[in-house]
N, C-alpha and C positions, 0 to 999 in steps of 0.2 A: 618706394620701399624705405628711403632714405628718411620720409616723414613718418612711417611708420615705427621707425626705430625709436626718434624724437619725440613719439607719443609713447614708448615705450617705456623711452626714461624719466621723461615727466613724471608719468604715473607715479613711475617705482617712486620717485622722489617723493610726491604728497601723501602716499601710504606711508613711508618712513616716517612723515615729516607729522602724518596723524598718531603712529605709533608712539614716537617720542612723548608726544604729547600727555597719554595715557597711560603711560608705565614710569615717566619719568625720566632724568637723564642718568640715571645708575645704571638702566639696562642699553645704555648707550653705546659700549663694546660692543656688545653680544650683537648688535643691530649691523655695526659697520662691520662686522667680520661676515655675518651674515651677506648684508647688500654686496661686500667684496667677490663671496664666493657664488652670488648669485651672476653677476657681471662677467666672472671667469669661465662663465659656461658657454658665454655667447663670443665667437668668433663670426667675425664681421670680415668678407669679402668682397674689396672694393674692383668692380669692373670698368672698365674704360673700352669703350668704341668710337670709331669719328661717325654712325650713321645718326641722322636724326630723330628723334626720339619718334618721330610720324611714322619712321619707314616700318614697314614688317618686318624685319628681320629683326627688332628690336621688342614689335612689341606682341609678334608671334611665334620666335623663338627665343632672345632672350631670357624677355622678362617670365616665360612659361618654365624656364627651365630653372632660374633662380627661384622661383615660387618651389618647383619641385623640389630641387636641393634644402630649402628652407623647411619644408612638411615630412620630408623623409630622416632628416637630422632632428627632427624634434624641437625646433626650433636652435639649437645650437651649433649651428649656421648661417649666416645672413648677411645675403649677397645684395650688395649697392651698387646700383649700375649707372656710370656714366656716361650718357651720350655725346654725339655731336662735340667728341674731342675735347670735353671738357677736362677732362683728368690728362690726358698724353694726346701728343700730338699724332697725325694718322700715321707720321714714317717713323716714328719714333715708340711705338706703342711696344712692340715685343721685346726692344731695352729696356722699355722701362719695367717690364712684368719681371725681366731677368735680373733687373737690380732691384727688385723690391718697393719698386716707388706705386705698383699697381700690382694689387696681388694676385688679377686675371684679366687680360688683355687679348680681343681681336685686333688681330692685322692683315695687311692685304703683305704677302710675300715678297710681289714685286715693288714694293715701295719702295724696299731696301736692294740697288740695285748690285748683283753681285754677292748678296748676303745668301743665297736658298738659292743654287746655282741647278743643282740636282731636281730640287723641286719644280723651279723654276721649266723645266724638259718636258712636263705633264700640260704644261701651258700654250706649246708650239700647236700648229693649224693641223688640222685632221686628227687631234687624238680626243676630241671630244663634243658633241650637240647638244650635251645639257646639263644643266650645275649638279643633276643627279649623276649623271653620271660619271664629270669630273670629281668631283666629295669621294664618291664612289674608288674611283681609283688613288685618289690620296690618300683614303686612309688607308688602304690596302697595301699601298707601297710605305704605306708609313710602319704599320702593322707588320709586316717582312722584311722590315728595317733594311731597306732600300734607300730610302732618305731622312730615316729618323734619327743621323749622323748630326743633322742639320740643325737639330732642338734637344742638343743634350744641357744645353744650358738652362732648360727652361723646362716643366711638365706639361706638355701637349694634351688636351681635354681631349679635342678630334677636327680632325681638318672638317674644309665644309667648302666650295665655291661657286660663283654666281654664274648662270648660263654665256652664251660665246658673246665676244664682244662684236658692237655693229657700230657703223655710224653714222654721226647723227646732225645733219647741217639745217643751213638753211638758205633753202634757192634751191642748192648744189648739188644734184644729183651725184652719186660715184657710183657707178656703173662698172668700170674700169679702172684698173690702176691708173692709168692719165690722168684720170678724174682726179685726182692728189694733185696733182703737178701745181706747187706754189701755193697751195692751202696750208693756214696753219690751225693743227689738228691736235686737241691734246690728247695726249696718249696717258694710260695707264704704266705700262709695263715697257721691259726693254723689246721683247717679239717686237710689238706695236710697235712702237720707236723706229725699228729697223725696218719694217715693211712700209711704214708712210715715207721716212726717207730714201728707200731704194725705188719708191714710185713718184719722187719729185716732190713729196710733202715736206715740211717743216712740224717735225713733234716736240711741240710742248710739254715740258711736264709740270704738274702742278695740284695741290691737292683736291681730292675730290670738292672741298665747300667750297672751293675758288671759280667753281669749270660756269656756277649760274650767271655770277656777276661780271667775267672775262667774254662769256656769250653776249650779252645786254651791250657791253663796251665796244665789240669788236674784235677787242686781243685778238680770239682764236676764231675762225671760222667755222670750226666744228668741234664736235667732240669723237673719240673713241672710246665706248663701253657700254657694258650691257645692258640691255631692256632695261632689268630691276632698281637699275640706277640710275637709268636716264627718269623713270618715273620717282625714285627717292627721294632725286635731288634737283626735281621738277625742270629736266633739261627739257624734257616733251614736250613742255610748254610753250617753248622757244622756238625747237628743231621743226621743221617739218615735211623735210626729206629724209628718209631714213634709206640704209643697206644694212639688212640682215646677211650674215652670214657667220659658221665656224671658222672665226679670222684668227681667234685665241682665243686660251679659257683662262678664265680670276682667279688662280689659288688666293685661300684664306687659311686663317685656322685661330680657335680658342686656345690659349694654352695659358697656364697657371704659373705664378714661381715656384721654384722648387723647394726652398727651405719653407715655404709657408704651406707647402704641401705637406712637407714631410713635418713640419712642426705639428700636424693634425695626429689625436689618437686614428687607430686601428680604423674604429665602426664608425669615425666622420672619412677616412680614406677611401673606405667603402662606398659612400653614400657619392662622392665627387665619381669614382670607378664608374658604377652603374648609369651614370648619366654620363660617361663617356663614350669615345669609342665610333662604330661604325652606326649605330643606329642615330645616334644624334647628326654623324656628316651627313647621311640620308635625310634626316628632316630638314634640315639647313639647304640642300640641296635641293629639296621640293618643293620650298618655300620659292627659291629664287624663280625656280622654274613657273611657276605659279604664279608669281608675280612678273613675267617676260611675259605672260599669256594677257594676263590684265591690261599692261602699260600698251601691248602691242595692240589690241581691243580697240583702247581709248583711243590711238593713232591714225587707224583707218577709220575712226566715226568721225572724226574729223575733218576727215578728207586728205590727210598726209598722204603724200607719194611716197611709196613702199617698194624696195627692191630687195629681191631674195635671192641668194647664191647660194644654195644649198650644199655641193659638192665642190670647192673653192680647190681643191688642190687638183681637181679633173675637170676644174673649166679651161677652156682653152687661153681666156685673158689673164688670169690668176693664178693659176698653174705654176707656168716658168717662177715667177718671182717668190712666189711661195716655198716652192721645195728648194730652191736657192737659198732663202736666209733660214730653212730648215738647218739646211746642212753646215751654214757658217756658223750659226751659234752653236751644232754641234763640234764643229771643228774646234770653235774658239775654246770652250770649254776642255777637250781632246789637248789640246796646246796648253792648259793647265794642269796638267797631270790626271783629272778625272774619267771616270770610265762613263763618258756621254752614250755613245752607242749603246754598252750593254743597256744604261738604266735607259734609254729610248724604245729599248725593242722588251725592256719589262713595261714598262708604259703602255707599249702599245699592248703587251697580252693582257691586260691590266683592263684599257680600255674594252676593248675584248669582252672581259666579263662580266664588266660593266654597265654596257650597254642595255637599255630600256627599249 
């Protein structure tokens, strides 16, 4: 899109640049005031993601959605989208949308750890088995302004998250919490973090473009996360022991800055509106899901060893430790003034309705 603009200005330039030619340089005013207000119509929206430009969700949600916003604005709108953390870094991605350095930025919530506390609650073991149906309850709580406290600094397009996390070694069977004991495992999020260290793991954190080349070295001996990512950022390649199960779900979410929102007329607020909202966390949602169904495919043709926990918080190995760091992080949070309970048990009627 980015080259498309570049061919756009080009053009405009050797039309001018024939026109002068033709009329002379008398009508040379009337030209730049023209070419000025021709340029004033086009607002240009720079997005930044850490996915790589391969993965789907960039180039079957994204980029189909900046096409949209670009044909329904009439052209005067034109979204540049940067992958693979080109523009902002992956923890750093929703400051930078908030201060203006990116005028639409994905991020993963839990990057920032401590920053989406409330949000962060939708994330814990048993309130969800698919990024449809996580997306599904973010925006729902987002919508009922339940956690939309959290992104007032910034205009939220629409949550969206990837299906449950799993993990992904190699040798290393994990069957059991045990099965951690002395691995070092990166972890996405703080849940994560807590539940490999309370089964004797070492969680690593570190960004996602880091988890291929830390695999190949050794660093880490596994990873934690999901299907769509373990095939995005070709961990699958590597792992080939995997554990399925709802261990935690990825909040994400698009969201815009706000003066460059509000700097828009009316009928382009409109045009960003309609491509917000609950229908696009559903597509983004089904996407992931969809892509856990692929990567997990390619896993067993392979001959990967595959282990499935379906019901993690009513297995009798994963149970205990499970609802135990349930309740510490909500406690922890409780111990900060916030009302974790209440928003856990909207979470879960949330999940609830959810459900696919």
């Amino acid at each position: 899109m980015k080259k498309d603009f570049l061919k756009k200005t080009i053009t405009a330039g050797i039309v001018l640049t024939a026109t002068f030619g033709s009329i002379g340089c008398s009508q040379s005013n009337d030209a730049n005031e023209t070419a000025a207000v021709s340029t004033d119509k086009v607002t240009t929206l720079r997005f930044s993601h850490f996915w790589p430009a391969t993965a789907a969700l960039h180039t079957d949600v994204f980029e189909p959605w900046a096409r949209k916003i670009e044909e329904e604005s009439d052209g005067r709108l034109e979204v540049e989208i940067y992958p693979s953390a080109t523009l902002s870094k992956p923890d750093i991605t929703y400051d930078s949308t908030a201060k203006g350095t990116v005028d639409i930025g994905a991020q993963v919530q839990g990057y920032i750890s401590g920053r989406f506390p409330l949000t962060e609650i939708t994330q814990l073991p048993g309130l969800s088995s698919s990024g449809t149906q996580l997306s599904c309850m973010l925006q729902t709580l987002y919508n009922d302004d339940v956690i939309a406290s959290e992104y007032e600094d910034t205009h939220p397009l629409f949550m969206m998250a990837s299906g449950p996390g799993a993990f992904h070694t190699i040798d290393k069977p994990i069957r059991v919490p045990e099965d951690l004991e002395g691995m070092r495992i990166r972890r996405p999020l703080e849940i994560a973090a807590n539940i490999i260290e309370a089964a004797g793991g070492t969680p690593v954190g570190m960004p996602a473009s880091d988890q291929y080349t830390s695999l190949q070295r050794g660093v880490i001996d596994g990873v934690s996360t999901p299907w769509d990512a373990a095939g995005a950022f070709k961990l699958a390649e590597l792992t080939n022991t995997h554990t399925t199960m709802p261990l935690y779900g990825s909040a994400l979410l698009v969201t815009m800055n706000k003066d460059k929102y509000e700097s828009l007329p009316d009928d382009l607020k409109q045009v960003i509106d309609n491509n917000s909202g609950m229908e696009m966390a559903k597509t983004a949602g089904n996407l992931f899901d969809s892509e856990d169904v692929r990567v997990i495919a390619e896993a067993r043709a392979r001959g990967d060893t595959m282990i499935e926990i379906p019901d993690p918080l009513n297995d009798p190995a994963w149970g205990g430790i499970l609802k135990t760091e349930i309740q510490n992080y909500l406690d922890n949070l409780a111990a900060q003034g916030l009302d974790a309970q209440g928003v856990y048990e909207q979470a879960q009627a949330a999940s609830a309705a959810c459900k696919t």
